[in-house]
C-alpha positions, 0 to 999 in steps of 0.5 A, a space after each residue: 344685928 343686935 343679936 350679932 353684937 350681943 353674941 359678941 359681948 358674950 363671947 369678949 367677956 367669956 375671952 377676958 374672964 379667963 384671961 384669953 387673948 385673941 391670939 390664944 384662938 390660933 388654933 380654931 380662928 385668925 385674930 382678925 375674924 374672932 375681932 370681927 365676931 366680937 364687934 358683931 360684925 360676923 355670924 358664926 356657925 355651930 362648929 365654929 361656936 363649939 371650937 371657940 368655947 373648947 378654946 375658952 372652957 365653956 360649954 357652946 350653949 353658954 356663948 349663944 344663951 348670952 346672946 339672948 339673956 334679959 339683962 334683969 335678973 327676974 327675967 333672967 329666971 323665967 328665961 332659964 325656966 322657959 328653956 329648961 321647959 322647952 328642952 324637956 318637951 323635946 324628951 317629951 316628944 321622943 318618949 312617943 316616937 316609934 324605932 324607926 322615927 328615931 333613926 331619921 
């Protein structure tokens, strides 16, 4: 639940740092269930994540990663150092994957 409500507090300062009201996300989501993301009440999916931050001008990454970050600054580094690490093993991975690996 902690992380629903983090991901909600990321996504209302995200909404009011460029000046967006509930209603400016008619387009992709009803007022009432972006309000209900925003107190942590929902859960929502990957696409809806991506329509929202289209709305706002961000990248998605940037609505979950708050989700998640360390409140302290020295924490904050080493949690950027880690995902940056873990992402770049992945290309790690795929330099060893045959032709056909990579089509699944």
């Amino acid at each position: 639940m902690v992380l629903l409500k983090r991901f909600g507090i990321g996504l209302q300062r995200a909404r009011k740092s460029r000046k967006l009201t509930q209603e400016d996300f008619s387009i992709v989501s009803s007022r009432t269930y972006l309000s209900s993301l925003e107190r942590g009440i929902k859960a929502p999916t990957i696409t809806k994540i991506d329509e929202i931050a289209k709305v706002i001008g961000i990248h998605p990454l940037s609505l979950v990663a708050y989700a998640y970050l360390p409140l302290n600054s020295t924490d904050r580094d080493q949690f950027w150092a880690k995902i940056t690490a873990e992402v770049e093993s992945f290309f790690d991975y795929s330099a060893n994957l045959t032709d056909s690996d990579k089509e699944r």
